[in-house]
Biotite code that builds the C-alpha atoms (Angstrom):
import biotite.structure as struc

atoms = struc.array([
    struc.Atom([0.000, 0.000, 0.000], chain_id="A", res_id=1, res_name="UNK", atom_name="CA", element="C"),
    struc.Atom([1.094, 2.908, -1.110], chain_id="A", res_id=2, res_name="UNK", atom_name="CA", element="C"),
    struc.Atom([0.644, 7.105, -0.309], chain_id="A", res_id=3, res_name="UNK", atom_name="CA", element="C"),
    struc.Atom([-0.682, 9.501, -2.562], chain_id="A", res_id=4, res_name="UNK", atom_name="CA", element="C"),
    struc.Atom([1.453, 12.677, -1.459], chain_id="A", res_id=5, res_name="UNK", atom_name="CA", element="C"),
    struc.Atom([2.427, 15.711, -3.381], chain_id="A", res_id=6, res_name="UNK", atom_name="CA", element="C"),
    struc.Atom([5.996, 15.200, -4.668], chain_id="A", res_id=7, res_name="UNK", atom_name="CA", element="C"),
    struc.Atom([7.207, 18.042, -2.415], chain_id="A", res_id=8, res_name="UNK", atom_name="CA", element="C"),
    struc.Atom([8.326, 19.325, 0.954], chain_id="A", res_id=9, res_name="UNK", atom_name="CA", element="C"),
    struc.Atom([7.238, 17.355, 4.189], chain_id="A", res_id=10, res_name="UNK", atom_name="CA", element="C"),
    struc.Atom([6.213, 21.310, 4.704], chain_id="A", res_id=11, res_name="UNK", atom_name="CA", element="C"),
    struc.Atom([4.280, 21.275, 1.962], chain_id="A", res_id=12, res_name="UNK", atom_name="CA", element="C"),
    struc.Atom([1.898, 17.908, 2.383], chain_id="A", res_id=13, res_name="UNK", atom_name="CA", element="C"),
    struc.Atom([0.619, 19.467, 6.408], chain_id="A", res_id=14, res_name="UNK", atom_name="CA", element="C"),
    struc.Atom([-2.725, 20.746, 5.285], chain_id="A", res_id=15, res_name="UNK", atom_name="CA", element="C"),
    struc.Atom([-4.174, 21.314, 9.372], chain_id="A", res_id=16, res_name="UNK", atom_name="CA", element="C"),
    struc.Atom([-3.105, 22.573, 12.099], chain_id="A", res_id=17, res_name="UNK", atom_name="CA", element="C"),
    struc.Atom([-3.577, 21.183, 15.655], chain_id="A", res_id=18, res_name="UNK", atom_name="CA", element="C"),
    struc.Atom([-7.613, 20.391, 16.383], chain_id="A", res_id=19, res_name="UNK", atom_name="CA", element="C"),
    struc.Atom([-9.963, 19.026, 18.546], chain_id="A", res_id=20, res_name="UNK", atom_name="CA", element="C"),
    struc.Atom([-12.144, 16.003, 17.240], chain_id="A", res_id=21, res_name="UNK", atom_name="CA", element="C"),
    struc.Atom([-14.966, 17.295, 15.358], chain_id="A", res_id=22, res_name="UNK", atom_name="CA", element="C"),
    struc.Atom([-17.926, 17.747, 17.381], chain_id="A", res_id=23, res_name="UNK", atom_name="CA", element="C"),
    struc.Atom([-20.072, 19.043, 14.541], chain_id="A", res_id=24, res_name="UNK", atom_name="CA", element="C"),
    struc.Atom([-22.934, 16.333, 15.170], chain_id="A", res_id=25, res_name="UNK", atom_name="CA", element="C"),
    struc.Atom([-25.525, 17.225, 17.637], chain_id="A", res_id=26, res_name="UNK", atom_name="CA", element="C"),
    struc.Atom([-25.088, 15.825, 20.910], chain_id="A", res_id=27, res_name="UNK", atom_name="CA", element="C"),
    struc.Atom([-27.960, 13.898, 21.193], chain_id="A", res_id=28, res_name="UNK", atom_name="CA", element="C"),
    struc.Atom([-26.488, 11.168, 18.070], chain_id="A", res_id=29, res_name="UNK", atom_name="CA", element="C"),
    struc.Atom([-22.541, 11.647, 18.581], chain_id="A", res_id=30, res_name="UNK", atom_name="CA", element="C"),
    struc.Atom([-21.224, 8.849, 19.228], chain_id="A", res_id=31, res_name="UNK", atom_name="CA", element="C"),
    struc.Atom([-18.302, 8.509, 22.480], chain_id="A", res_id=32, res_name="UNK", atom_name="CA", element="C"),
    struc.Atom([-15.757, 6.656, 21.559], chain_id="A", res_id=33, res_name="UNK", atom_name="CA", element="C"),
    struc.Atom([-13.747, 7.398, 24.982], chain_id="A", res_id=34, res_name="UNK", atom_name="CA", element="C"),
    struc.Atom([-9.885, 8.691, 24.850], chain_id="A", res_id=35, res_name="UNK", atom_name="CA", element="C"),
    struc.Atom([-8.118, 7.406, 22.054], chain_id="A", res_id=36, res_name="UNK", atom_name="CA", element="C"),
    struc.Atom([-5.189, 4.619, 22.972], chain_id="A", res_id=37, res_name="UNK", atom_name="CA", element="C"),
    struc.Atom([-2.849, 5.471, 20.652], chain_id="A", res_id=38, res_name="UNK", atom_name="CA", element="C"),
    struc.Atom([-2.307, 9.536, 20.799], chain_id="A", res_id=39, res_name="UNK", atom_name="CA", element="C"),
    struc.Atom([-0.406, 10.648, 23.565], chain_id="A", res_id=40, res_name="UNK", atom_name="CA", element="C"),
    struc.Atom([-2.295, 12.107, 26.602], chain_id="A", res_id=41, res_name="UNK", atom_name="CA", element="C"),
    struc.Atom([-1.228, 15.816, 26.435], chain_id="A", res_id=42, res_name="UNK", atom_name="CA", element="C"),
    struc.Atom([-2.479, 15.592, 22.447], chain_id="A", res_id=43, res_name="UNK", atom_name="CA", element="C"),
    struc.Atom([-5.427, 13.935, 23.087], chain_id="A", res_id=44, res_name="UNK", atom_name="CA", element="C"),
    struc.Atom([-7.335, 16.995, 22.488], chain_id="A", res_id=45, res_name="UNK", atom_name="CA", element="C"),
    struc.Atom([-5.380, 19.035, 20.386], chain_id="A", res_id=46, res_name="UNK", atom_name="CA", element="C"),
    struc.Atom([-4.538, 16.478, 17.176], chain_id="A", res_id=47, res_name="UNK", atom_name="CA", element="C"),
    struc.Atom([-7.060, 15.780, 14.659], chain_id="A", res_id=48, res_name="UNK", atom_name="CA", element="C"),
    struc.Atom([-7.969, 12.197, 15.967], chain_id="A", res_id=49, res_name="UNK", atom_name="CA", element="C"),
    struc.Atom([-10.698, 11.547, 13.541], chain_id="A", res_id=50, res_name="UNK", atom_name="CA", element="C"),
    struc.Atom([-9.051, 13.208, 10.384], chain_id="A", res_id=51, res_name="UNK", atom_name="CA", element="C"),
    struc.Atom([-11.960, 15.528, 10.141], chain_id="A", res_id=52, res_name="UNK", atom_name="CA", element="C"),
    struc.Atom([-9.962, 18.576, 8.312], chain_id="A", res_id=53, res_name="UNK", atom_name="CA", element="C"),
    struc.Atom([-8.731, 16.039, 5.422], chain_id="A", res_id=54, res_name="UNK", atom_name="CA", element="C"),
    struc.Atom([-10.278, 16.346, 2.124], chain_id="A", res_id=55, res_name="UNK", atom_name="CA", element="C"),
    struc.Atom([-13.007, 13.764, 1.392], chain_id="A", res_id=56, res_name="UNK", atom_name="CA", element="C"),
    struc.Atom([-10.369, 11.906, -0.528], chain_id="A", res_id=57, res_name="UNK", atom_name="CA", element="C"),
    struc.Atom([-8.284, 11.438, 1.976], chain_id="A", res_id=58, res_name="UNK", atom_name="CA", element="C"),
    struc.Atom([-8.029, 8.472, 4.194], chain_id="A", res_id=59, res_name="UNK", atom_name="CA", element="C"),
    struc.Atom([-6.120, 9.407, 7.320], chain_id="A", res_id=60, res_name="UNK", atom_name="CA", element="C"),
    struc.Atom([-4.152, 12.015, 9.237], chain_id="A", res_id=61, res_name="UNK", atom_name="CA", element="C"),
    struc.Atom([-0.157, 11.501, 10.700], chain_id="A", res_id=62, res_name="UNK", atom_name="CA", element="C"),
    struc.Atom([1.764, 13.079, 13.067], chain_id="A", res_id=63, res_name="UNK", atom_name="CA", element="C"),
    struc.Atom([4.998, 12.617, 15.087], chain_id="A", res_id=64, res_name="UNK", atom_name="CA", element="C"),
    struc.Atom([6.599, 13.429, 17.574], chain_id="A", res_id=65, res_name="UNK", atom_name="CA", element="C"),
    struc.Atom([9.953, 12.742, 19.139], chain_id="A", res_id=66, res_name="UNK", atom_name="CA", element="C"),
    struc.Atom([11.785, 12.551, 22.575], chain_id="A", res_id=67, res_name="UNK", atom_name="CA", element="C"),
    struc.Atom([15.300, 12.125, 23.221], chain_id="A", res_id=68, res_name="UNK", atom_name="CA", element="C"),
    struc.Atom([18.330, 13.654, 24.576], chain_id="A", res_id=69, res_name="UNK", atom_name="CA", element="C"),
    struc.Atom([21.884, 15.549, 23.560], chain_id="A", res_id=70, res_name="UNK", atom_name="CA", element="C"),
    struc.Atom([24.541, 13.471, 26.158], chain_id="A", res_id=71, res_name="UNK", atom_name="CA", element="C"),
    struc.Atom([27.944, 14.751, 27.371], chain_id="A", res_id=72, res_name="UNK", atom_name="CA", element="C"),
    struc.Atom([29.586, 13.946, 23.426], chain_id="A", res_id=73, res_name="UNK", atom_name="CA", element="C"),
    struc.Atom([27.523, 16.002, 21.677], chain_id="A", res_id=74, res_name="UNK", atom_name="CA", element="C"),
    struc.Atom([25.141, 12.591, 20.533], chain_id="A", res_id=75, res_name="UNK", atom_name="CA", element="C"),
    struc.Atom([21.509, 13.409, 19.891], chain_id="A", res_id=76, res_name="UNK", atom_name="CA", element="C"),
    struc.Atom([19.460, 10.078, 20.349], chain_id="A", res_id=77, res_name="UNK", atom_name="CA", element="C"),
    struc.Atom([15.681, 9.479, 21.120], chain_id="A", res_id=78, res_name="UNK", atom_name="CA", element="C"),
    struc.Atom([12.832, 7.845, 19.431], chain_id="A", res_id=79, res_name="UNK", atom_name="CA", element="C"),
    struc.Atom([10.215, 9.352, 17.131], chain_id="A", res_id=80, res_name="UNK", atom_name="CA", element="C"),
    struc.Atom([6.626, 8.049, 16.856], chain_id="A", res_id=81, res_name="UNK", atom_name="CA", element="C"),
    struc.Atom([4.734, 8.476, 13.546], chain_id="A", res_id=82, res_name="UNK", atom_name="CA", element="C"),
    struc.Atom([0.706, 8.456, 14.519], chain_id="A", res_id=83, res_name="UNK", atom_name="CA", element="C"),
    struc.Atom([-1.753, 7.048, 11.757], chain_id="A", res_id=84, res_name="UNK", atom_name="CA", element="C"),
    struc.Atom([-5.373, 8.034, 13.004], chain_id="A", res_id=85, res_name="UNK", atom_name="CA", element="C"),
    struc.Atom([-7.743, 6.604, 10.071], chain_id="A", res_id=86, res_name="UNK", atom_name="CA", element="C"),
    struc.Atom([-11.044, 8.549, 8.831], chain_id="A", res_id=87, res_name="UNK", atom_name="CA", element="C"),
    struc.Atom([-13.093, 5.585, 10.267], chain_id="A", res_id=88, res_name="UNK", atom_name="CA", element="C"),
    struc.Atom([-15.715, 5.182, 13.539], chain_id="A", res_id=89, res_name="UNK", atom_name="CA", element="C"),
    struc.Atom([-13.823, 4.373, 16.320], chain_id="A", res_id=90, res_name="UNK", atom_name="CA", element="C"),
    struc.Atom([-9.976, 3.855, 16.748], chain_id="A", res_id=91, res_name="UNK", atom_name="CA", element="C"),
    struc.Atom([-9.710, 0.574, 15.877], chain_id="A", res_id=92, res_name="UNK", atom_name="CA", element="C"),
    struc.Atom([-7.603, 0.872, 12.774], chain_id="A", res_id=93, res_name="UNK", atom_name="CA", element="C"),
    struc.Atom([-5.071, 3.968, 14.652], chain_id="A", res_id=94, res_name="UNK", atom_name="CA", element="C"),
    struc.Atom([-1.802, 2.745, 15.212], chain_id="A", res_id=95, res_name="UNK", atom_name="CA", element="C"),
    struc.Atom([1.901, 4.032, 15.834], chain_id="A", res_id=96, res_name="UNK", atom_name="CA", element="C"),
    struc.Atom([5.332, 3.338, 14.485], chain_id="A", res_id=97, res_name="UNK", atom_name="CA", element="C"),
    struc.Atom([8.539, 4.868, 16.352], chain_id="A", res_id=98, res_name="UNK", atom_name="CA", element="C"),
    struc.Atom([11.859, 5.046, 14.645], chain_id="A", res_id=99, res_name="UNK", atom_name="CA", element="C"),
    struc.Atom([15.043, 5.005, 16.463], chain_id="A", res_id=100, res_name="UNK", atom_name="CA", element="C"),
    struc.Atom([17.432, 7.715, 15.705], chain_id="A", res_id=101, res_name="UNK", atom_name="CA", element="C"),
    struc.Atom([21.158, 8.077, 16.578], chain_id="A", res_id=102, res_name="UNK", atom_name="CA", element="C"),
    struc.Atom([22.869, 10.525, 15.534], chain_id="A", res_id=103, res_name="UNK", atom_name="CA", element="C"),
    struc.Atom([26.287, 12.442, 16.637], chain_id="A", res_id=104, res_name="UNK", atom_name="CA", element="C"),
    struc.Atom([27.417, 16.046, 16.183], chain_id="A", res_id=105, res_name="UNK", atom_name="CA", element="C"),
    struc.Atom([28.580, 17.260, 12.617], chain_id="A", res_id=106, res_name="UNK", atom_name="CA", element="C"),
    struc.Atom([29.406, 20.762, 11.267], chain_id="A", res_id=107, res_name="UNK", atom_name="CA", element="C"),
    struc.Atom([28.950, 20.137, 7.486], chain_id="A", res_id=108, res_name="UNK", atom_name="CA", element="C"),
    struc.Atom([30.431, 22.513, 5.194], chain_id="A", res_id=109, res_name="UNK", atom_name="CA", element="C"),
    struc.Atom([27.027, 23.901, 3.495], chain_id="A", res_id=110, res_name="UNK", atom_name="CA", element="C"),
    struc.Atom([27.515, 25.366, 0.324], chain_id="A", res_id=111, res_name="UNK", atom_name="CA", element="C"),
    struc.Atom([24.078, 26.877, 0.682], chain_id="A", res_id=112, res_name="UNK", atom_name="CA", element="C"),
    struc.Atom([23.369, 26.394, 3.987], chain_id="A", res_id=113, res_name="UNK", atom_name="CA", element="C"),
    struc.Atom([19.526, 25.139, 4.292], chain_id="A", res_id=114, res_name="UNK", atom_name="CA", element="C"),
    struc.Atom([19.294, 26.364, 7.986], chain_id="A", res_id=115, res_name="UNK", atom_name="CA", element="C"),
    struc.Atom([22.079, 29.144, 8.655], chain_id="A", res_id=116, res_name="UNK", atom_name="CA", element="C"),
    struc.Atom([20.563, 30.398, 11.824], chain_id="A", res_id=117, res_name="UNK", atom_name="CA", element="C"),
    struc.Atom([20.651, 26.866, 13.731], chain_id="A", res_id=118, res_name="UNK", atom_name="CA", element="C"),
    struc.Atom([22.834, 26.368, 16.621], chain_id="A", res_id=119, res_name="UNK", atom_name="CA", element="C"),
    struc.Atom([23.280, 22.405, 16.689], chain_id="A", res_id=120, res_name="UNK", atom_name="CA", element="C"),
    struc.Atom([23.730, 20.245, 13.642], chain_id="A", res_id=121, res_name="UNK", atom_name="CA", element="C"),
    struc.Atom([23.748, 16.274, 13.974], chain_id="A", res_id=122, res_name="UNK", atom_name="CA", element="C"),
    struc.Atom([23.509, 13.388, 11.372], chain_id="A", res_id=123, res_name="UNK", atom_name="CA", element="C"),
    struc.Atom([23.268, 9.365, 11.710], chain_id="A", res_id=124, res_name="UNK", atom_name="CA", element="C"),
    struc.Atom([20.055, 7.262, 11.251], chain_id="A", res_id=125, res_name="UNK", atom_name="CA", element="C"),
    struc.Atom([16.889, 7.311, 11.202], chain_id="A", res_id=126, res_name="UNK", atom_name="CA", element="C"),
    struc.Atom([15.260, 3.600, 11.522], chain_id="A", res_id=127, res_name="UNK", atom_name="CA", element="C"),
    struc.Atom([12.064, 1.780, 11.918], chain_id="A", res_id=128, res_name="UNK", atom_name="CA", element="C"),
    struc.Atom([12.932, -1.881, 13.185], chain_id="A", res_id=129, res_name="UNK", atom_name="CA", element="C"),
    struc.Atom([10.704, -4.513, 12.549], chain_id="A", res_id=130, res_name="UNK", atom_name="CA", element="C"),
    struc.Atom([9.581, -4.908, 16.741], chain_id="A", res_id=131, res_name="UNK", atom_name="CA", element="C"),
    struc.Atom([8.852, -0.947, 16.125], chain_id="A", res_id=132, res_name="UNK", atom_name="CA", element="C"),
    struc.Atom([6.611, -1.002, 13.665], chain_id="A", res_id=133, res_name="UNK", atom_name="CA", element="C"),
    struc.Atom([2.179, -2.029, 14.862], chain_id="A", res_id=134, res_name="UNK", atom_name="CA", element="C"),
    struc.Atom([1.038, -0.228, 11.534], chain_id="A", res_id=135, res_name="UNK", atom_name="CA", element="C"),
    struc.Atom([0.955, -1.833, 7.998], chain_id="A", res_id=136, res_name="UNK", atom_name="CA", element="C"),
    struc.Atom([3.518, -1.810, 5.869], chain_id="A", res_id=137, res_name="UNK", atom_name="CA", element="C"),
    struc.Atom([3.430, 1.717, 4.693], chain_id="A", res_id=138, res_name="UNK", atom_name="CA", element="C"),
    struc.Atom([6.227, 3.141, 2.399], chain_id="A", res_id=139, res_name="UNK", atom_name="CA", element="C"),
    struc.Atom([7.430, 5.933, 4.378], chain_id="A", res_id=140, res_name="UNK", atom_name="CA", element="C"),
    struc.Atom([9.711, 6.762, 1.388], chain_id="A", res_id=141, res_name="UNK", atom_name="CA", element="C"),
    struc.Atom([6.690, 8.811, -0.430], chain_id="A", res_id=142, res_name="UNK", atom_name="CA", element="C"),
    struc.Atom([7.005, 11.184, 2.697], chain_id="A", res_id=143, res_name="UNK", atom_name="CA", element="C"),
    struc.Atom([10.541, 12.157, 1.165], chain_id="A", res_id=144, res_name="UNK", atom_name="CA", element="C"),
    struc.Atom([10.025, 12.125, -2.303], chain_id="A", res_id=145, res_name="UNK", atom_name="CA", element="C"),
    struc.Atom([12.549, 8.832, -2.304], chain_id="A", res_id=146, res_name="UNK", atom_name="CA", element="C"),
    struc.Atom([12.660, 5.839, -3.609], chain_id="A", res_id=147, res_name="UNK", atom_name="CA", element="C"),
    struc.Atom([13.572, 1.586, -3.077], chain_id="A", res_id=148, res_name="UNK", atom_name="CA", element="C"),
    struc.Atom([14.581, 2.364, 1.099], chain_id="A", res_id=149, res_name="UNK", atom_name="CA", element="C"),
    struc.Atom([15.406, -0.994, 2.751], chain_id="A", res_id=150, res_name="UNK", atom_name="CA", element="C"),
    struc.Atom([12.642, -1.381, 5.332], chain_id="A", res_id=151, res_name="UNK", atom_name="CA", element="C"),
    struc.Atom([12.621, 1.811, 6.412], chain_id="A", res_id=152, res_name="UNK", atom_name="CA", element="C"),
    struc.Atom([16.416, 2.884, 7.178], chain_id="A", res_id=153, res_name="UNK", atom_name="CA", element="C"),
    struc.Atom([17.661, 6.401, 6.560], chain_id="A", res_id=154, res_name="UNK", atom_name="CA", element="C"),
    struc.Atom([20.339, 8.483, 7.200], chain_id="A", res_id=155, res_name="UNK", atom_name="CA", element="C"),
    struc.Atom([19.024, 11.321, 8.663], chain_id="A", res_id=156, res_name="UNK", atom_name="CA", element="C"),
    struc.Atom([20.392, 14.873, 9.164], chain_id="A", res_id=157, res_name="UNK", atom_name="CA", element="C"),
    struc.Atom([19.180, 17.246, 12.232], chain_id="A", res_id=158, res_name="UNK", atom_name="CA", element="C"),
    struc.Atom([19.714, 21.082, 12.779], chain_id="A", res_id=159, res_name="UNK", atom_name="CA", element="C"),
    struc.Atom([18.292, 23.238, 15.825], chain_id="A", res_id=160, res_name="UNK", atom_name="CA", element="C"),
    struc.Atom([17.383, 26.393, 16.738], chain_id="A", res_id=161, res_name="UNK", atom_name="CA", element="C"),
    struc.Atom([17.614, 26.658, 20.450], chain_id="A", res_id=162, res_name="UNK", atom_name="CA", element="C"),
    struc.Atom([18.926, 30.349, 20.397], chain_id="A", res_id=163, res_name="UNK", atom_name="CA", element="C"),
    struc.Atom([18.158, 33.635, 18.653], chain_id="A", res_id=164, res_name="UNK", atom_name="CA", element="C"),
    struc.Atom([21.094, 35.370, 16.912], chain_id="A", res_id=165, res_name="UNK", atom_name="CA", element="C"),
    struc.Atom([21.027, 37.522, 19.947], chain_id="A", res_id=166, res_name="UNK", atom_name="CA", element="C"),
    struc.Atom([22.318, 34.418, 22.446], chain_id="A", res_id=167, res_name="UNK", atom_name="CA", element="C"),
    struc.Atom([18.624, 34.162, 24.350], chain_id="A", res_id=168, res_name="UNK", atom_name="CA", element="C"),
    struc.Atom([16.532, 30.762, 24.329], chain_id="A", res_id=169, res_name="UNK", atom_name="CA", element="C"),
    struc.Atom([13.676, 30.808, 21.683], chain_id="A", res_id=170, res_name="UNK", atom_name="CA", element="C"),
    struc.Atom([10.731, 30.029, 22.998], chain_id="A", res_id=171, res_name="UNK", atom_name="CA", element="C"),
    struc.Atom([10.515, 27.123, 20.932], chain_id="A", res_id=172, res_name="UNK", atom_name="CA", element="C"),
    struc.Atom([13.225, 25.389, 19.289], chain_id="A", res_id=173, res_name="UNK", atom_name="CA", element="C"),
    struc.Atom([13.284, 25.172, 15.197], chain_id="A", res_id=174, res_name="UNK", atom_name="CA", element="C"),
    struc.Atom([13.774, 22.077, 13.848], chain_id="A", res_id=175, res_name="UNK", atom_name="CA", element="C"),
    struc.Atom([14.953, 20.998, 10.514], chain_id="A", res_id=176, res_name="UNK", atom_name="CA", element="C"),
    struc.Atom([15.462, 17.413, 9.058], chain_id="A", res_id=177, res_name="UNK", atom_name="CA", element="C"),
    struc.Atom([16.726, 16.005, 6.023], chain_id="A", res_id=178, res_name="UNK", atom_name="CA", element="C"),
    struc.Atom([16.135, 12.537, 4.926], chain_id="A", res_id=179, res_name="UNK", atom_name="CA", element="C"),
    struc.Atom([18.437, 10.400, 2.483], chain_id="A", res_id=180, res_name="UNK", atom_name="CA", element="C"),
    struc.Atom([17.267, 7.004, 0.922], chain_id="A", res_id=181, res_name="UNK", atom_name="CA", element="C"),
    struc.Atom([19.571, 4.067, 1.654], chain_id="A", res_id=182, res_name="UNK", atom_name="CA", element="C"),
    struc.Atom([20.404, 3.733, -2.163], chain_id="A", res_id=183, res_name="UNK", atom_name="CA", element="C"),
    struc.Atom([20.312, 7.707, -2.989], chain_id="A", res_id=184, res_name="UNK", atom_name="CA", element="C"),
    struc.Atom([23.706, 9.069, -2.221], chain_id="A", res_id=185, res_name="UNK", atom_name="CA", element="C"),
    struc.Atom([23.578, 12.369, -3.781], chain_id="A", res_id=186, res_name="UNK", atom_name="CA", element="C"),
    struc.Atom([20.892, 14.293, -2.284], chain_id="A", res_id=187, res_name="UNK", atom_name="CA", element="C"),
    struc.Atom([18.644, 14.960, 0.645], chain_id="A", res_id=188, res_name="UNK", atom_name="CA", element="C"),
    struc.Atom([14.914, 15.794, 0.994], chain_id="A", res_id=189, res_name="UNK", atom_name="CA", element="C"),
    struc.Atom([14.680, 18.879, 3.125], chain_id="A", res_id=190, res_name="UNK", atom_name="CA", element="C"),
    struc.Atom([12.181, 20.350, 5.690], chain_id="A", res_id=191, res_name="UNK", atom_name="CA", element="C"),
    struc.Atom([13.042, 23.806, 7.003], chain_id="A", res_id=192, res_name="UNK", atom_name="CA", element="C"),
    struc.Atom([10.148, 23.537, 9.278], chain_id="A", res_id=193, res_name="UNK", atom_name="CA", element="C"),
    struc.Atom([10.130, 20.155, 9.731], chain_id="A", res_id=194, res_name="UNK", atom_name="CA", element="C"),
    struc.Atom([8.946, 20.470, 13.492], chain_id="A", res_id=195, res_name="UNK", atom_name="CA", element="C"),
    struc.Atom([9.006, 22.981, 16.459], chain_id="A", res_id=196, res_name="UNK", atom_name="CA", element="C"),
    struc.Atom([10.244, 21.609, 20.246], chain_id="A", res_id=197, res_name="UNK", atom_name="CA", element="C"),
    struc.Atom([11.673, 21.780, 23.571], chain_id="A", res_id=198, res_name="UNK", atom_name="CA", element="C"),
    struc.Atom([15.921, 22.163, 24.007], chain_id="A", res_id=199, res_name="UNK", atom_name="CA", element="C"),
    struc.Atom([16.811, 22.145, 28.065], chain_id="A", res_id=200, res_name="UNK", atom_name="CA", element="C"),
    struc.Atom([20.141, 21.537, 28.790], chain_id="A", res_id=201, res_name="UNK", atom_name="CA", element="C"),
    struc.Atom([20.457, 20.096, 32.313], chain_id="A", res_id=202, res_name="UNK", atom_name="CA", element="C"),
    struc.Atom([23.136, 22.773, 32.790], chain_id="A", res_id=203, res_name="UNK", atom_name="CA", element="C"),
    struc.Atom([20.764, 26.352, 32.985], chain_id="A", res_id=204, res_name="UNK", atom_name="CA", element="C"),
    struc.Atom([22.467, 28.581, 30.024], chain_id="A", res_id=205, res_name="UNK", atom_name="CA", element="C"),
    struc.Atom([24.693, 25.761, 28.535], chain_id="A", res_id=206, res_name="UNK", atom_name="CA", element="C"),
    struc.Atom([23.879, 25.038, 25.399], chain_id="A", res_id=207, res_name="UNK", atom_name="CA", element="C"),
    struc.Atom([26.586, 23.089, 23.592], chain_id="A", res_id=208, res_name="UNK", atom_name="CA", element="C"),
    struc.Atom([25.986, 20.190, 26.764], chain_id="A", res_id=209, res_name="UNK", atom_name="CA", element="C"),
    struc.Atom([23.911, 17.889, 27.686], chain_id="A", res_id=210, res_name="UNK", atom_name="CA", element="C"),
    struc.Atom([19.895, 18.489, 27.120], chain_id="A", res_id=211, res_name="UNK", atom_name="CA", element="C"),
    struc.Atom([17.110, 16.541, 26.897], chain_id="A", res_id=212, res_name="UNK", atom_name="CA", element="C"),
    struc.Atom([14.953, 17.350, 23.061], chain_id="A", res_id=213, res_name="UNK", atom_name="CA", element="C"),
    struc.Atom([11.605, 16.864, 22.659], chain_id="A", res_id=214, res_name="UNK", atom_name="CA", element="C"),
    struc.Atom([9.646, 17.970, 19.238], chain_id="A", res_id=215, res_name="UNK", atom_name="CA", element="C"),
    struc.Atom([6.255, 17.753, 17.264], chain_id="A", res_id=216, res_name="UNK", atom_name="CA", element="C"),
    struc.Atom([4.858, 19.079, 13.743], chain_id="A", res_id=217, res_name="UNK", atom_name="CA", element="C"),
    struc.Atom([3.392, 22.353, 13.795], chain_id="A", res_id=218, res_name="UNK", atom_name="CA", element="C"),
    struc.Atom([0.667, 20.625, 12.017], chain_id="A", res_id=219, res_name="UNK", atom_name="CA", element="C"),
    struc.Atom([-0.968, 16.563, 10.572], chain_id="A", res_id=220, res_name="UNK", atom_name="CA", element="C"),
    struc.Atom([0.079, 15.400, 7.090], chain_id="A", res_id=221, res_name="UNK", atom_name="CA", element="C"),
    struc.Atom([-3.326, 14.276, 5.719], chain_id="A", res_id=222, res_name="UNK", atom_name="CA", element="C"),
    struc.Atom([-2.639, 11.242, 3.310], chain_id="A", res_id=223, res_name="UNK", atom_name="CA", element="C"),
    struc.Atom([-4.583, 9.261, 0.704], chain_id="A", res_id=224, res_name="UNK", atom_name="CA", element="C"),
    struc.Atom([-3.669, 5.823, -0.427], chain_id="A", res_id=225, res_name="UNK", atom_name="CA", element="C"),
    struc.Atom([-3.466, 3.521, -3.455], chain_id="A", res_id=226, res_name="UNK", atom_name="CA", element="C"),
    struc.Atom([-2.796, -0.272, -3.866], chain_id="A", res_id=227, res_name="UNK", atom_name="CA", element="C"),
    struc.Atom([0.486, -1.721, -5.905], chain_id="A", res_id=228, res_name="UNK", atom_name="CA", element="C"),
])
């Protein structure tokens, strides 16, 4: 089974923005389907559970988020759940698949830069192993606008924004990823805005130690699919 996504930007597939689950019928026929057991309590009422804002053509509504931590090397590591929630009754069908990613500090030599105001740049890999994965086989390629990746493996590069050019913490911390296919070794697929989070470093002020990282999309990637 395949997507149906626009052969573009993550940025450019996120058609919604954080919402509640539509309560548009009257109260007397909606139906309660209690809290949802795949979406994470503290977005239990702020993603799209029922993919209500897709178009009619569209079968479902993904988002992600990730948690992890920058250790003592300069090593950014953490998991990062992808969360299928299906234009169906109930939540039967919504399921979750978390990719491990392990990565170490890099300064690449950019000769256009895709990020120049980030602070922290990483790169390593970006997997989904087979215990990982509760959803069907998706092909997590079409998100990148790659092709032929062996189950699922990437390499994976990371840049944050913890600090404005002025030296203060943002508010929230930009993040940008770029995804490479397994057999692709000339390019990446980019996402400038590929997700907005928390930086803390356990040292107040230090910001080149060790932090913990947590991040979501600013908004669900509503997806269609075909067979083949």
């Amino acid at each position: 089974m395949r997507l149906l996504l626009p052969l573009a930007l993550l940025a450019a597939c996120t058609q919604k923005d954080g919402a509640v689950v539509d309560d548009s019928a009257p109260a007397d026929t909606a139906v309660d389907y209690g809290d949802n057991p795949v979406v994470p309590e503290e977005y239990q009422y702020l993603w799209d559970l029922d993919a209500s804002g897709c178009d009619d053509d569209q079968d479902a509504i993904v988002y992600y988020d990730f948690t992890g931590a920058v250790d003592g090397s300069g090593n950014l590591a953490g998991q990062e759940s992808w969360y299928w929630f299906f234009k169906t009754e109930g939540w039967d069908g919504d399921c979750v698949d978390t990719f491990d990613v392990d990565t170490t500090a890099t300064d690449t030599n950019w000769q256009d830069d895709p990020c120049s105001g980030c602070d922290l740049e990483f790169s390593g890999t970006w997997d989904l192993a087979d215990e990982n994965r509760t959803c069907p086989d998706y092909d997590y390629e079409d998100f990148f606008d790659n092709d032929k990746v062996d189950d699922d493996h990437y390499n994976l590069i990371v840049m944050l924004d913890p600090l404005s050019p002025g030296g203060n913490p943002n508010s929230t911390t930009l993040v940008m990823a770029a995804f490479q296919d397994d057999d692709n070794t000339s390019s990446y697929s980019f996402n400038a805005d590929y997700a907005r989070g928390d930086f803390i470093p356990e040292t107040e002020g230090d910001y080149e130690g060790a932090a913990s990282v947590t991040w979501v999309p600013t908004a669900g990637i509503c997806v269609s699919f075909t067979s083949g």
